[in-house]
DOTORLUM-767776 format. One record per atom (N, C-alpha, C, O, CB): residue in one letter; x, y, z. Coordinates in steps of 0.05 Angstrom, whole numbers, plus 5000, padded with zeros to 4 digits. Glycine has a CB too. Layout:
N
AXYZ...
***
This chain:
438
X272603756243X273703556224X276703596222X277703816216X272403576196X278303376226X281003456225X282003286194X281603066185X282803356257X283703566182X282703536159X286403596145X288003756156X279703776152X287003416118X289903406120X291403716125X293503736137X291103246091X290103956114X291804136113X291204276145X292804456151X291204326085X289404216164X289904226193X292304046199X294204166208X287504126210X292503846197X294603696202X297003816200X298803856217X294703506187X296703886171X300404066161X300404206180X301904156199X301104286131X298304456180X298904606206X299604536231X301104696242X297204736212X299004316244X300004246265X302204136268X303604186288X298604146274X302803956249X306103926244X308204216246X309904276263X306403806211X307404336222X308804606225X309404746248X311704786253X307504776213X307404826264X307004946291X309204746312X311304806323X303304916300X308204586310X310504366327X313004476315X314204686321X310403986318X313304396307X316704486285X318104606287X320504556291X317204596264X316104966285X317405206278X316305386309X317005616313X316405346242X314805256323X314205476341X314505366382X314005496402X310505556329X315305106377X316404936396X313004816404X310704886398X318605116424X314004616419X311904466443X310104686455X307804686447X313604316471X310904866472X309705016488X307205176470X304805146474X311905196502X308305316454X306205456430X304805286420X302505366423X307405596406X304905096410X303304866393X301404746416X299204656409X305504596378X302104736436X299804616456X298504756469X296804636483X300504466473X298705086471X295605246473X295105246452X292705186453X295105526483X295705276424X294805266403X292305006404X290105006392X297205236385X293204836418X291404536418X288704566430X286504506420X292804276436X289404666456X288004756475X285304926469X283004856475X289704896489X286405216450X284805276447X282605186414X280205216411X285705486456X284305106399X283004806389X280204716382X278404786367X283504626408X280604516399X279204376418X275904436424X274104286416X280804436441X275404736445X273504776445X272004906423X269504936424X273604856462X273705016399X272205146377X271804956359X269804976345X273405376365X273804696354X272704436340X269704436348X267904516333X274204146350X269204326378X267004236379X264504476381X262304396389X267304056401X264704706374X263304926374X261904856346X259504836343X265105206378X264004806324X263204916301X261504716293X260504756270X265304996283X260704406309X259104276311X255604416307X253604346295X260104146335X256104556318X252504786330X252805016323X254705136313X251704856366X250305106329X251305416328X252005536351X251205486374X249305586319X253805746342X255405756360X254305826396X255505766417X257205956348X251306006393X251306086415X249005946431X247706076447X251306346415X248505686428X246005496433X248105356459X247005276480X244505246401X250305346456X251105146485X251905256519X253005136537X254004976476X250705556517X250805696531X248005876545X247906046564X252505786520X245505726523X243105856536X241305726531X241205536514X242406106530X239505826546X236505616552X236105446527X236205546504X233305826555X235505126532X234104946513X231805196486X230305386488X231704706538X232605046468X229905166451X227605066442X228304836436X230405246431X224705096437X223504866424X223904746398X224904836377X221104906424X222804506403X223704326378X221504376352X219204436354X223603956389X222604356335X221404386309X218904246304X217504206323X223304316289X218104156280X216004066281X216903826270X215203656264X214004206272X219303776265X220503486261X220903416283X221203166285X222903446246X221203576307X221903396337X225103496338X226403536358X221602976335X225703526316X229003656316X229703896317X228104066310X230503606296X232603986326X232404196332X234504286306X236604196296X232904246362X232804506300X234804716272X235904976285X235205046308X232404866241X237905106269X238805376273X237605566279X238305716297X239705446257X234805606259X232705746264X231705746293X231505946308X230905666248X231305576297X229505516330X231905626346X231705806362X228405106342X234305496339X236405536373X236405836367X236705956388X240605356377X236205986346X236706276349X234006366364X233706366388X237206436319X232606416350X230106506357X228806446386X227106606393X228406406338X229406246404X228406216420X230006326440X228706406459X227606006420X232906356440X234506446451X234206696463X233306876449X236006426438X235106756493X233806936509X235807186494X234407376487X234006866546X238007216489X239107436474X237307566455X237707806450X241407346459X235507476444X234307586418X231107626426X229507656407X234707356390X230107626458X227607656472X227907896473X229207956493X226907526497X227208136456X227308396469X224208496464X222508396450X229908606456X224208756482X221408806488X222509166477X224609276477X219908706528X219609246470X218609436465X220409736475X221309926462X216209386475X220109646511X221509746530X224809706522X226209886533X220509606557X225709596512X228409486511X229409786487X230609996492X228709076497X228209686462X227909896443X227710196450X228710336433X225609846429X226710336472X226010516474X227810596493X229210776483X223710526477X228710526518X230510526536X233710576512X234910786511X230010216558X234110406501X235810396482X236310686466X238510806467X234810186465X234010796451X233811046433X233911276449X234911486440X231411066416X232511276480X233711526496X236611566498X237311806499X233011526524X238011406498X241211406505X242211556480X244411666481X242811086510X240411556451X241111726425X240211896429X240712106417X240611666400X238811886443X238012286445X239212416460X239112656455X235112396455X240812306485X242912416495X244912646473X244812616448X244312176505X246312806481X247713026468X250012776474X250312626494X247913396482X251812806443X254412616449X256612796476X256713036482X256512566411X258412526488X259312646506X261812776495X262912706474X259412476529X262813006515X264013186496X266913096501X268613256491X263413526500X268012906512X270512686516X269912446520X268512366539X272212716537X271112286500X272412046503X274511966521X276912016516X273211996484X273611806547X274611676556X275511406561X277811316567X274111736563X272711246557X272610996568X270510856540X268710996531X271311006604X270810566530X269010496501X268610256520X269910206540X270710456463X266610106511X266109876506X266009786486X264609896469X264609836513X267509516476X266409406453X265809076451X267108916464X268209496432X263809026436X263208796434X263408676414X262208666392X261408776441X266008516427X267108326399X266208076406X265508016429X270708306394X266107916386X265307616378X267007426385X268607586395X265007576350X268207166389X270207086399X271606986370X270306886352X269606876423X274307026369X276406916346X277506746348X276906676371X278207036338X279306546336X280506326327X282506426322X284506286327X279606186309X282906656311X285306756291X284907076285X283407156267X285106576259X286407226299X286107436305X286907646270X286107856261X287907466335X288607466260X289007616228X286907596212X287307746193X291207506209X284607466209X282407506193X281607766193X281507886215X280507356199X280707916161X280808106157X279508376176X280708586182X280308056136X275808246186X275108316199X275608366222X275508596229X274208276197X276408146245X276208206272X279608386266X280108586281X275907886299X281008336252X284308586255X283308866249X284209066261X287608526225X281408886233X280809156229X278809266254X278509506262X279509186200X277709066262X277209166284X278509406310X277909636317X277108986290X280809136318X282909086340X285009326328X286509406346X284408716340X285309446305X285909626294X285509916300X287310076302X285309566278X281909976303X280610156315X281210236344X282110446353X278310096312X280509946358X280709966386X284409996389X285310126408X279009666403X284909956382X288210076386X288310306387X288510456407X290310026364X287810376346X287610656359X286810926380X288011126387X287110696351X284210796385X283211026413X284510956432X284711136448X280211036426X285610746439X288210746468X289210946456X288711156466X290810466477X291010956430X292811156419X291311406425X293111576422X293511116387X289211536433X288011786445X287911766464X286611946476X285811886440X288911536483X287911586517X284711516528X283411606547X288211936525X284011286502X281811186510X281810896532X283910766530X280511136484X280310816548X280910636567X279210346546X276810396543X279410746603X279610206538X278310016519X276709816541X278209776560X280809846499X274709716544X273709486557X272509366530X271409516514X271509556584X272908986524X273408916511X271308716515X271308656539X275708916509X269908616505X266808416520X267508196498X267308266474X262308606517X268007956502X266607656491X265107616497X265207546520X267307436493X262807616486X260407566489X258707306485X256407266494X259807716477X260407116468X260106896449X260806576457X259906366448X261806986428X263706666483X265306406490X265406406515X267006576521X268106376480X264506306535X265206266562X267606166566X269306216583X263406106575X267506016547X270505806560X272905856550X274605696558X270405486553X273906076530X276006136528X277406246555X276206346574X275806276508X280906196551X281906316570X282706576561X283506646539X283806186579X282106756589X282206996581X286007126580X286707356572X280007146603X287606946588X291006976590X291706916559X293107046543X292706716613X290606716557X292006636530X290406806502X291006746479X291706276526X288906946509X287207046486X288007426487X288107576468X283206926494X288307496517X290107656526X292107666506X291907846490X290907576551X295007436504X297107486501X297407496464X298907636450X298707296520X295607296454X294707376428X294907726411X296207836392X291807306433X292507816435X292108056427X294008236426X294108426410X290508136439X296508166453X298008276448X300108306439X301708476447X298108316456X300408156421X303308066412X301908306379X303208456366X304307586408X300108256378X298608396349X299408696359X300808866349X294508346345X297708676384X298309166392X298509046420X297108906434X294209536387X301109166424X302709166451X301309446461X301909536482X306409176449X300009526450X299709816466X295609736482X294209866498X299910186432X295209516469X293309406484X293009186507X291209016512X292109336468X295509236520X296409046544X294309146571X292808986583X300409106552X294609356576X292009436594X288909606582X287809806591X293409646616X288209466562X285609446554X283909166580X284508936587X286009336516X282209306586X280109066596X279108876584X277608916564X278209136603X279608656593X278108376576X275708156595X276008026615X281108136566X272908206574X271808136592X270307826578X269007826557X270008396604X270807626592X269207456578X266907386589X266707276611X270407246571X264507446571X262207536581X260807176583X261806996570X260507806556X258907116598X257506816602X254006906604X252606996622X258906626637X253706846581X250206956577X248006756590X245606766588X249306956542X249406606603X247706356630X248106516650X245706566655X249206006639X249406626666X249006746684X249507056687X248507196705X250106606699X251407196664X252407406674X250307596655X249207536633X255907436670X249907876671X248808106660X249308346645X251208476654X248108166673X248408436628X249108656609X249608906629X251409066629X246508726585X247408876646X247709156655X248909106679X247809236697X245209336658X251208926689X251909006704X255108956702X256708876719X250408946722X255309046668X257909186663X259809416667X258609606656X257809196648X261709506676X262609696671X260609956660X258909886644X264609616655X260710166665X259510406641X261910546637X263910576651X256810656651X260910646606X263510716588X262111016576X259711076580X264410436560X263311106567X263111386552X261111276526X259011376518X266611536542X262211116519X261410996487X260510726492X260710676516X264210966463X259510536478X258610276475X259510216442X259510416427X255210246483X260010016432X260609986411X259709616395X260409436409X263610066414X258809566378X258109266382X259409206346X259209376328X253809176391X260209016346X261408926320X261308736298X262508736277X263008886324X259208546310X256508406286X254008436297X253308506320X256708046278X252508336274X249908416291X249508236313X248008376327X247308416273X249808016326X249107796341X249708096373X248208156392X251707406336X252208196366X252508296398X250808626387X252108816395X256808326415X249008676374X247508916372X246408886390X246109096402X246208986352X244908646404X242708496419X244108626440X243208796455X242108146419X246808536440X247808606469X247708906473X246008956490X250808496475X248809116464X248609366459X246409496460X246409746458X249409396439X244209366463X242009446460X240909416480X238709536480X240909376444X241609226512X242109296533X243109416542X242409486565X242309206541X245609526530X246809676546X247510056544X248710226530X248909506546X245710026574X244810276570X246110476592X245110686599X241910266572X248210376599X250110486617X253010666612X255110716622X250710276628X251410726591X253810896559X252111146554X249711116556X254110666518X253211426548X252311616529X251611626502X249911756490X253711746529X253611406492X253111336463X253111156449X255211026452X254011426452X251411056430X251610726421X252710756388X251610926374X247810526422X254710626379X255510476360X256010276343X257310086352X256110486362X255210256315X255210016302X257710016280X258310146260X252409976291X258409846292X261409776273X260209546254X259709326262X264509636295X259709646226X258809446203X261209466184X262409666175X255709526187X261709126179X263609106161X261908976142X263508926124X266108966168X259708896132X257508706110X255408826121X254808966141X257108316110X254108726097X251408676094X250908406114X250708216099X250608626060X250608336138X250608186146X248407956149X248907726154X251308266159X246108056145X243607946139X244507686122X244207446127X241708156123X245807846094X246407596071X248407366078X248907176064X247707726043X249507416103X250707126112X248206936119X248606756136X252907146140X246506966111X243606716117X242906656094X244506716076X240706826132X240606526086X238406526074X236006626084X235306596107X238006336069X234606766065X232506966063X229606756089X228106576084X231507016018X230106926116X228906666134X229006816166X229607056169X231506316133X228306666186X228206766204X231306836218X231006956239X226406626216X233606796211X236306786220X236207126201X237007336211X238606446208X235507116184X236507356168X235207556169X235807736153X236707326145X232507606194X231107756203X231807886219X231608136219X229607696208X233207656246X233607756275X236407976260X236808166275X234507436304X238207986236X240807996239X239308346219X240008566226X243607666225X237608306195X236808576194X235008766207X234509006201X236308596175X234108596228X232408826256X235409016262X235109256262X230908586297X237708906267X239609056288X239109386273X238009576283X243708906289X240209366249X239709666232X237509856243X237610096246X238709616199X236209736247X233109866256X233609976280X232010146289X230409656259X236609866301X236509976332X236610296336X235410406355X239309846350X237910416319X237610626323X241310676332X242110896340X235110666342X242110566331X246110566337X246510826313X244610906299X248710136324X248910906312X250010986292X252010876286X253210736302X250311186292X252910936257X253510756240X256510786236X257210996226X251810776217X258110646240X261410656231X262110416216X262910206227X263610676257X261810466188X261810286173X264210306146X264710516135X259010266165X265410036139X267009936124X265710006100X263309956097X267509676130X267210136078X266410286057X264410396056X262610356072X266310196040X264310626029X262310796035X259810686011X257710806008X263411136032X260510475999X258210315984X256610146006X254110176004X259610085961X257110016023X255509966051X255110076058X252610066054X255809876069X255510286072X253410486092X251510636065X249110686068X255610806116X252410666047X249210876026X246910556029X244810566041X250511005969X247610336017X245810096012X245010146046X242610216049X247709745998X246410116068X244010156092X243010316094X241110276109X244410156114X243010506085X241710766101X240410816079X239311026086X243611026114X239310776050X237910706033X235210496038X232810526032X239610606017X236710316049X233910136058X233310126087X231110056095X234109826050X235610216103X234110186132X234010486145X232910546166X236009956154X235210646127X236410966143X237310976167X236611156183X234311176147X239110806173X241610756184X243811026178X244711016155X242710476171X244411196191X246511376192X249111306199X249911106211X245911566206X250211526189X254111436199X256011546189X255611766179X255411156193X258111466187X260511476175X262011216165X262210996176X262011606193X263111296139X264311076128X266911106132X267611336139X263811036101X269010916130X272410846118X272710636098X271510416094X274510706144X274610766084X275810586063X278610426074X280510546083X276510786035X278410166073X280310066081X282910096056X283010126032X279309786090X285210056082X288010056069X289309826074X288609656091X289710266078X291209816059X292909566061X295809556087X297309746088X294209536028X296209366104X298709446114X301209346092X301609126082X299009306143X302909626090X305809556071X306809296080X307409126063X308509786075X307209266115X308209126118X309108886102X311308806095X307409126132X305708756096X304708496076X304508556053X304908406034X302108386082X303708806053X301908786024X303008986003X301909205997X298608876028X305708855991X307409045970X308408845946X309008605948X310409195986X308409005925X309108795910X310708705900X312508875902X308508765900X311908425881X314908275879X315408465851X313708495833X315007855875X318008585851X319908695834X319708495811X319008595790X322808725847X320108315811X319708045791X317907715796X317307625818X322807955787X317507635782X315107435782X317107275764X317907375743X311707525769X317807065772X318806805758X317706545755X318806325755X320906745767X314606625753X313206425748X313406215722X312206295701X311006535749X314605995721X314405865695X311105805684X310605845660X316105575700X309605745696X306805815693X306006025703X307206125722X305205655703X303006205687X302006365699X300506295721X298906115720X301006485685X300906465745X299006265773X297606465778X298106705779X300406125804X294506235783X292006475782X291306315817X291506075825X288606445745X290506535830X289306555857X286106545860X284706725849X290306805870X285006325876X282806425883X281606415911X283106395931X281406315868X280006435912X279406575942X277406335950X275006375945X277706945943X278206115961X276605955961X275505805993X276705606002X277705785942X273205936006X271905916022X269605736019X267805806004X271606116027X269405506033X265505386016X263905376041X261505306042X265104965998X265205446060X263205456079X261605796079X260105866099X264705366108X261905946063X260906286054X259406226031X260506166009X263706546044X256606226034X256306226005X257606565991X258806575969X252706166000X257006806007X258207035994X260807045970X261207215953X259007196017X262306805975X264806775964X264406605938X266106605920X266906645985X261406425938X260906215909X263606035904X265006025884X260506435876X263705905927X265205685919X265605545899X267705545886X264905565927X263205375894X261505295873X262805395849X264405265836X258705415876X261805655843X262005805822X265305805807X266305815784X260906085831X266605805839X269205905835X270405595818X271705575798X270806025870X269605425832X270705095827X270404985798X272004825787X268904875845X268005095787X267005105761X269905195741X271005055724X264305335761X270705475750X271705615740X274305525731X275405565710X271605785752X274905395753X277905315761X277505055738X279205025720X278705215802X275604925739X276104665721X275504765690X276204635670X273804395730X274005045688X274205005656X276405155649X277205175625X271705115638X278305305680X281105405663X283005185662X284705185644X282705665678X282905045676X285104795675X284704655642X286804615631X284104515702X281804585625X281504555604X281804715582X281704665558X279904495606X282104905592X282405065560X284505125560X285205085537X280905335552X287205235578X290305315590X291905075597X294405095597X290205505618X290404825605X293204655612X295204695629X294604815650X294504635595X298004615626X300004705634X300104955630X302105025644X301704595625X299205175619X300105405616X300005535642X301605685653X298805535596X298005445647X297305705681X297605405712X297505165710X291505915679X297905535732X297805495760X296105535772X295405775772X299105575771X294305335791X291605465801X293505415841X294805215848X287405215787X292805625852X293605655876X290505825892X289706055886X296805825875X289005585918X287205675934X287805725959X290205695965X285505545935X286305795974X287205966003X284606036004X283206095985X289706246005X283806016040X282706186046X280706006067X279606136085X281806346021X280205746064X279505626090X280605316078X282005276058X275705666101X279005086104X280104806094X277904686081X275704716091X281304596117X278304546058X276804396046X279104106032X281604106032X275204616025X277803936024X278203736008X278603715979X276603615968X276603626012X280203755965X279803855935X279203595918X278803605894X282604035922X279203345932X279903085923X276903115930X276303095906X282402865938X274503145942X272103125933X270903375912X268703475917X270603105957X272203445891X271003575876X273103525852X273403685834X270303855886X274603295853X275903225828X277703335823X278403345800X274803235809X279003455844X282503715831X285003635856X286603785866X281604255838X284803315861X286403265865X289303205851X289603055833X285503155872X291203355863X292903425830X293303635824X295503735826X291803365806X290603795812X290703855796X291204155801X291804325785X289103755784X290804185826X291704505839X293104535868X292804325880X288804695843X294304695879X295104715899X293604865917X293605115918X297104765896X292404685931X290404825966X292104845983X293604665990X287904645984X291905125993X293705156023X291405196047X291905176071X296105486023X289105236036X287905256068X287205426073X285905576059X289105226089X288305466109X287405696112X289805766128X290305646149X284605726122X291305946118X294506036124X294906086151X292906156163X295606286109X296706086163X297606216190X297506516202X296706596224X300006156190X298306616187X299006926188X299207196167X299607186143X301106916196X299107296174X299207586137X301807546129X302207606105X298908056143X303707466142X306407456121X305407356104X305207486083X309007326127X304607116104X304206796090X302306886072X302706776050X302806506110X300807006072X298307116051X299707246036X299707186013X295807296062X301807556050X302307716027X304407516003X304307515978X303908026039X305907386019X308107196001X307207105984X308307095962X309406996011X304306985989X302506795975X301707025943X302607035920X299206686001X299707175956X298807345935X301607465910X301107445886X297307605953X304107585918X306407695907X307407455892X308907475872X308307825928X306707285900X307806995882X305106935852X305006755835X307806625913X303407135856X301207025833X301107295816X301707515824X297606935847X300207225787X299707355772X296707515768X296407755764X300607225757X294807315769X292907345766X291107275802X292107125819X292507195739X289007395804X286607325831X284007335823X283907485803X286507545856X282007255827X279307285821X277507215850X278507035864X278507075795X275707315857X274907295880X270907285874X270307355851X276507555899X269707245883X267107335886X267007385915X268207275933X265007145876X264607665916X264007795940X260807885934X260308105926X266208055947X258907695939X255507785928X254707885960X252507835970X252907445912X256608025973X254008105981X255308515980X256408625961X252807896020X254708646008X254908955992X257409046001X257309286005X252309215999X260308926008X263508986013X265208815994X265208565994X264508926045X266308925983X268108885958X270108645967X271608545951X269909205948X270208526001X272008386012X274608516009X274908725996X271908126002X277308356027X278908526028X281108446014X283508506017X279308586051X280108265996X281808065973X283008275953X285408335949X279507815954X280808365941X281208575925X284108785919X285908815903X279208715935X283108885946X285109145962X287508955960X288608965938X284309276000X288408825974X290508555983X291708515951X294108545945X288508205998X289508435934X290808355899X292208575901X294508565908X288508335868X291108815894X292309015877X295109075887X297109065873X290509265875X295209165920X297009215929X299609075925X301809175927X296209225947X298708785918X301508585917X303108505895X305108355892X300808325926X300808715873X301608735842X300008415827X301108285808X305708745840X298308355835X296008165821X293808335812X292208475824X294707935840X294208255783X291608285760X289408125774X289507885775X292108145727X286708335787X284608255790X282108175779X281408255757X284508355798X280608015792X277907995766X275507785795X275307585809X279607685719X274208055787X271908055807X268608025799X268108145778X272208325820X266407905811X264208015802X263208255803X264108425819X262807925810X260708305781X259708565775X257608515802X256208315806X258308625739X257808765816X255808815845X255609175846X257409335852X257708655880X253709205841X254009555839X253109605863X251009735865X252209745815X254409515885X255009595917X257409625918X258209715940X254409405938X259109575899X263209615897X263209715879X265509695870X265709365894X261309895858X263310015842X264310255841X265110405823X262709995824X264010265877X265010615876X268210545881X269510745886X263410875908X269410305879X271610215881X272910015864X275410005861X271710165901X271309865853X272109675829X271109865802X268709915798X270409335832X273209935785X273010035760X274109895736X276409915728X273810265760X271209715722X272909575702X274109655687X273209845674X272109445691X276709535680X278709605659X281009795663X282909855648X277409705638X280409875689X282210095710X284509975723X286809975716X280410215736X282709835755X284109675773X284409405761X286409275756X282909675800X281309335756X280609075753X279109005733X278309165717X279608995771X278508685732X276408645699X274108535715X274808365732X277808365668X271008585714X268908575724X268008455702X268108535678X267808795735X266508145716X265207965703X262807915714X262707885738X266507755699X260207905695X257207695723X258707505722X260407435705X253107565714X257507365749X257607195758X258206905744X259506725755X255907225770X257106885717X256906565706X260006515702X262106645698X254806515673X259306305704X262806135701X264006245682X265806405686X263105815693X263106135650X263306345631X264106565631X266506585623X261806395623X263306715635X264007105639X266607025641X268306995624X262607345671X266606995672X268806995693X271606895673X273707015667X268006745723X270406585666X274406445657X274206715632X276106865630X275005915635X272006765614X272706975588X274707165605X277107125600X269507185573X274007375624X276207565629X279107485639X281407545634X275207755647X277607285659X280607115670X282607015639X285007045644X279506745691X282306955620X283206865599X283607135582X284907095562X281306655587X282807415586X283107625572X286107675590X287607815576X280407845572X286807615606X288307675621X291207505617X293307585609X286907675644X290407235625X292407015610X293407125593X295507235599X291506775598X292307145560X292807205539X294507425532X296707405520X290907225531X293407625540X295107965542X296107955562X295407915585X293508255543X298308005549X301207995573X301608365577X303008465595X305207795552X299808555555X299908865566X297408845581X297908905605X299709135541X295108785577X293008755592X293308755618X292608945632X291808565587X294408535627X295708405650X296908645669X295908695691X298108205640X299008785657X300608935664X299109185671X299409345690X302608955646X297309185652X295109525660X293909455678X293409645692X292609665638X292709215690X290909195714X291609215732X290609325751X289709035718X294909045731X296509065761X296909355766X296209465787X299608915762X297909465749X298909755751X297409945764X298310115780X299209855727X293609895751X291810035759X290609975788X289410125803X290110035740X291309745792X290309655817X292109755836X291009865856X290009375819X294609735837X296909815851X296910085852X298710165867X299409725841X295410305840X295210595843X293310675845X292710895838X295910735828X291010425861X289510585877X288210495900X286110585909X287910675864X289810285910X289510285943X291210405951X292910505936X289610055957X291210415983X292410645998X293810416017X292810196020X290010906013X296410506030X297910336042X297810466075X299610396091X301010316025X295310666083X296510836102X293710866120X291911026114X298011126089X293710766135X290710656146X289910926173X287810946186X291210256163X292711106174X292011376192X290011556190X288711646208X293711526191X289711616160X287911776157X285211646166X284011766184X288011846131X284111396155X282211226161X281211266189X279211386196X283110966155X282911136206X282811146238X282711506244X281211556262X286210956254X283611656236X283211946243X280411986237X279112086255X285112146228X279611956221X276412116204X274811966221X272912096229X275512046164X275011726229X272111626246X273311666280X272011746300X271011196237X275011606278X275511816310X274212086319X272912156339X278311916311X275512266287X275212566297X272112566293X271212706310X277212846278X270012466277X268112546287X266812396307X264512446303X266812606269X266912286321X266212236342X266812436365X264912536376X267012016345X268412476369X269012676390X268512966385X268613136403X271612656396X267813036355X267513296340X265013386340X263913566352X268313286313X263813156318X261013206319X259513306339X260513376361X260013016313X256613316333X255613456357X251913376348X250113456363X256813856358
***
């Protein structure tokens, strides 16, 4: 859907980044427009059967799909490679990333972050799309590298699940897979010493409770170990699936994420995190919110969204707030956030998102839902103000905040003294045990 604040962007891009940039930008476009038509990995493998309406749903194109046919044998072949003794050098990884649009989204950078780092040890990276046949691999190449120049001779492989084979990839020291969709893949591949699961969610809860949200909590069950994004996600897995691992707490880069010396806001401007294609994020909920603060504050406050494209003129806030979308780059975010006073985000499922971290760092008074999967990091009345979920709750603290102008000041303060701006240690601790452990 091309949609006005795509537009801006494409104006902009024209503008500020010439012809040449704006038209791979188009290019690559194009084929993910018409992707996001389906799901994503049905136009690349066998027909599925049709429902019992005769039509075909999500459910079916997953499920029937030869990626997700695994046998008994598959499982078992798979768990010998864990019983292997880890190898006692790192040389060579595989990893299986998903295909991107936009390499600054929080997840796939923290990724591309990791795999940096182990080049930074003299690791050889091979790099698997697993997801897109038809991207180019030059222009997706030069992406990557403009992010980490030190990943210019990383291997890039774009994998085609119509014809091409798991196992007759490269073998690597390590295997590594990074949502659950490429666990499937990882779980062929058995041409590695050691298998890895890089979990950033609860990923299951990007579904409804159904057959999509089965195939995605079998992966836990593979038997990978676990390198997972906070240490409130990996206890909730390994609680219900006994999933092992190691956790990291994410950090902020200074680069972006510092905060403004002064705020000359003539209104107070409150941020929200507004995604509606997630339910995890409660759009909904959030939209609610936004209209009963506009009624009770008025002119007093500024409502400023971010975070994908939507229409605000079908939910009645034409006017009445300023939508940016879904931004270009982390400058543009941190500028964005350092320009607000207040943020509120919802995150239902078990990672605190990386909104949070991002508020505090930029000196925004936060205000989050109550999920006791984050509260080994959200402490109300500390960093942040923790509300349930009902609209209600939420504008009450958001409005505790408005109101107290010391309030205000204690949350930023607290929030700003206790994220970490230094993401070395992070990348050291799940490195060193990998190569340590035993």
């Amino acid at each position: 859907m091309i949609t006005k604040q795509r537009l801006d962007r494409a104006k902009w891009s024209l503008k500020n980044e010439g012809l040449s940039i704006f038209a791979k930008k188009l290019v690559r476009y194009v084929p993910w427009a018409i992707g996001r038509a389906h799901i994503k990995y049905s136009k690349y493998l066998p027909k599925p059967l049709r429902s019992n309406t005769g039509k075909y749903d999500s459910a079916y194109l997953y499920l029937t799909n030869q990626i997700f046919e695994i046998t008994e044998q598959d499982l078992n072949k798979s768990k010998k490679v864990q019983e292997n003794s880890k190898p006692s050098k790192i040389k060579s990884a595989t990893w299986f990333v998903p295909y991107f649009d936009h390499l600054s989204y929080g997840g796939i950078y923290t990724i591309f972050r990791f795999i940096n780092y182990f080049a930074e040890q003299g690791v050889t990276n091979h790099i698997v799309i697993y997801d897109n046949p038809t991207v180019d691999v030059a222009t997706l190449h030069q992406e990557i590298n403009r992010a980490f120049p030190l990943l210019e001779n990383a291997n890039l492989t774009i994998f085609d699940p119509r014809k091409d084979k798991v196992k007759d990839l490269p073998a690597t020291d390590i295997g590594i897979c990074t949502f659950w969709v490429s666990a499937y893949y990882l779980l062929r591949f058995n041409q590695t010493k050691r298998k890895y699961y890089f979990i950033q969610d609860y990923e299951p809860l990007f579904y409804e409770g159904g057959s999509i949200y089965a195939l995605a909590e079998s992966t836990y069950r593979f038997g990978f170990e676990g390198i997972v994004n906070t240490p409130g996600l990996l206890r909730a897995i390994n609680q219900r699936h006994g999933l092992k691992g190691i956790s990291f707490t994410p950090a902020v880069d200074p680069q972006y994420y510092y905060p403004s010396k002064v705020k000359n806001n003539k209104r107070l401007r409150i941020f929200f995190y507004a995604r509606p294609n997630n339910p995890r994020n409660a759009f909904n909920l959030g939209i609610i919110i936004i209209k009963l603060l506009l009624k009770q504050y008025g002119n007093k406050i500024e409502i400023v969204t971010a975070g994908s494209d939507w229409n605000e003129k079908k939910f009645d806030l034409k006017g009445e707030i300023t939508n940016l979308g879904l931004l270009h780059n982390l400058k543009e975010v941190g500028d964005l956030y350092r320009s607000c006073d207040i943020g509120f985000v919802y995150m239902l499922s078990k990672h605190p998102s990386y909104q949070p971290f991002e508020f505090m760092a930029t000196g925004v008074a936060t205000v989050t839902n109550n999920n006791e999967d984050n509260l080994w990091f959200l402490k109300d009345g500390t960093n942040c103000l923790i509300a349930e979920p009902s609209p209600t709750a939420m504008v009450e603290k958001i409005g505790w905040l408005i109101e107290d102008k010391e309030l205000r000041q204690k949350i930023q303060s607290g929030g700003y003294n206790t994220v970490s701006s230094d993401w070395g240690p992070q990348l050291a601790l799940i490195w060193n045990d990998i190569v340590n452990s035993r």
